[in-house]
N, C-alpha and C positions, 0 to 999 in steps of 0.2 A: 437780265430778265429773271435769272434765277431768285434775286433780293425780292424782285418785286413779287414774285409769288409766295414767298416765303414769307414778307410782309402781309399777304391777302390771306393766304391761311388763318398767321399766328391772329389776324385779325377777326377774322370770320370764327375763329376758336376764343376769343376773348369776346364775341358778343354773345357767345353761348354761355360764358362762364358769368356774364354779367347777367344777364336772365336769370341764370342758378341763383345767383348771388340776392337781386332783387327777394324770389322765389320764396326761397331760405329763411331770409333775413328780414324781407319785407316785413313781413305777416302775412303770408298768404298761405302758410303751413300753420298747423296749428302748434306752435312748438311754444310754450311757455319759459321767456326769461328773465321772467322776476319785473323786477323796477326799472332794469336794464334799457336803455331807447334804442332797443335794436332794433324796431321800424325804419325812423329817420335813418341811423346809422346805415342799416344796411341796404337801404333805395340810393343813397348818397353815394355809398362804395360801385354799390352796382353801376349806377349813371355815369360813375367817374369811371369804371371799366367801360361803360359802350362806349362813350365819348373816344376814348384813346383808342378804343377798337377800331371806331371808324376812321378815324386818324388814319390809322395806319393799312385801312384797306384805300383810303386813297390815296397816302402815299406810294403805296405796292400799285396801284392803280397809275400813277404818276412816273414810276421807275418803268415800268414797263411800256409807258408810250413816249419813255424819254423825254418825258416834261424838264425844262429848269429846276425850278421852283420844289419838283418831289426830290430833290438830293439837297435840299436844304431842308423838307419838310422831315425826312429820313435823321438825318442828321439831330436835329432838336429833339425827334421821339425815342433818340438814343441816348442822347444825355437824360432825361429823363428817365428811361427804364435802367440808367448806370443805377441811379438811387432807389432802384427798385429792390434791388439783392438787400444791399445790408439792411432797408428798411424791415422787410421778413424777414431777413436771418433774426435780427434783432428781439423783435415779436418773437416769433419761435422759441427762443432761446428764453423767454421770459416766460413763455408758456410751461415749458419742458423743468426751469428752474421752484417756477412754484405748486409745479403738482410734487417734484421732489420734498418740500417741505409739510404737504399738507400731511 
């Protein structure tokens, strides 16, 4: 039961960060940048953050009434968040490399 809340949380905090993320990056702040398509981009990022949000508020939703099916759905949205790390370390580190240069 423990997974499964912890699942419900990390998910319930992942559809807030998608909202931000929309928010931000939609256009719905007035932040200019440039030629940049960071509308689409960042409705895109965001959608693909609620989507896995929700994922994983019914997988937590699923561990917790000991469903089948949510330790397989658990399962998939771990493999999945493995390639989560080096994708942002990655980013990050490209980020961090060419402010070094400018």
């Amino acid at each position: 039961t423990i997974i499964g809340a912890v699942n419900i949380a990390f998910g319930i905090i992942g559809i807030f960060l998608g909202i931000i993320t929309i928010i931000v990056l939609g256009g719905f702040l007035p932040i200019d940048f440039g030629d940049f398509p960071a509308k689409a981009l960042g409705t895109g990022i965001g959608g693909i953050i609620i989507i896995f949000s929700i994922s994983y508020i019914v997988a937590g939703a699923g561990i917790m009434y000991q469903l089948s099916w949510a330790r397989i759905l658990s399962l998939i949205l771990s493999a999945i968040a493995i390639f989560y790390f080096p994708f942002c370390y990655c980013l990050d580190f490209g980020e961090i490399k060419l402010s070094i240069f400018q």
